[in-house]
N, C-alpha and C positions, 0 to 999 in steps of 0.2 A: 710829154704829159705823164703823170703818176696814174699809175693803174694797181689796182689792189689785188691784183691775179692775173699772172702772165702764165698764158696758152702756149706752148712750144705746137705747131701742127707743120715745123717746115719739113718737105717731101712727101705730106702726104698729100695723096690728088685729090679729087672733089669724088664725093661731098665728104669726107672724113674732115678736113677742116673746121667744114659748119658744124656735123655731129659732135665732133671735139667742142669747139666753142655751148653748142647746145646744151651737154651735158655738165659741161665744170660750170657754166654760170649760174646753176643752179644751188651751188653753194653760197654767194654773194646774196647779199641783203640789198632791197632797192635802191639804187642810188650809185651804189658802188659801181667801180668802171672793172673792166675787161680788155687785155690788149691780147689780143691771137696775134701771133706771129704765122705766116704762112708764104709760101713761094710757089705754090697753085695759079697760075693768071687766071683758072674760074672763079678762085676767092671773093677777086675785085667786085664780080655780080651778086657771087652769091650770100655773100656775107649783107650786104645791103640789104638784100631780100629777103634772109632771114631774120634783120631787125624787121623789118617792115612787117611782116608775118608773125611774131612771136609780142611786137611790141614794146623788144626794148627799144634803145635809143641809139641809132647808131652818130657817133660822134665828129672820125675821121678817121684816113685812112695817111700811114706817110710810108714811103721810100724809105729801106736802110739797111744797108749790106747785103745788097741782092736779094730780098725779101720785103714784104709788105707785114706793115704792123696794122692790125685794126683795133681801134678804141670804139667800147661798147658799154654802154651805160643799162644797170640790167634794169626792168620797169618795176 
């Protein structure tokens, strides 16, 4: 998937992840995606739950070099 802003957050633990993700998505214009990269296993929860709470759009999550990407659609 094409993301128009790639988040580097790998080694950081929770919640710096989601802060990371919280704050740079705020430069994206509605619509626009988000891909955080992270290697935290709290990410998996918590990243979800920050779309849910914030109200963007969380889109999916994939496997890739020992790290989790997440794709996030900002609202």
């Amino acid at each position: 998937m094409k993301a128009d802003l790639e988040i580097d957050a790998i080694g950081l633990l929770c919640p710096l992840p989601v802060l990371r993700l919280r704050k740079r998505i705020q430069a994206l214009e509605p619509g626009q995606v988000a891909c955080l990269r992270a290697d935290d296993p709290a990410a998996v929860v918590d990243v979800p739950h920050y779309c849910n709470e914030s109200g963007n759009g969380f889109i999916e999550m994939q496997e890739a070099d020992g790290h989790m990407a997440f794709y996030v659609r900002k609202a």
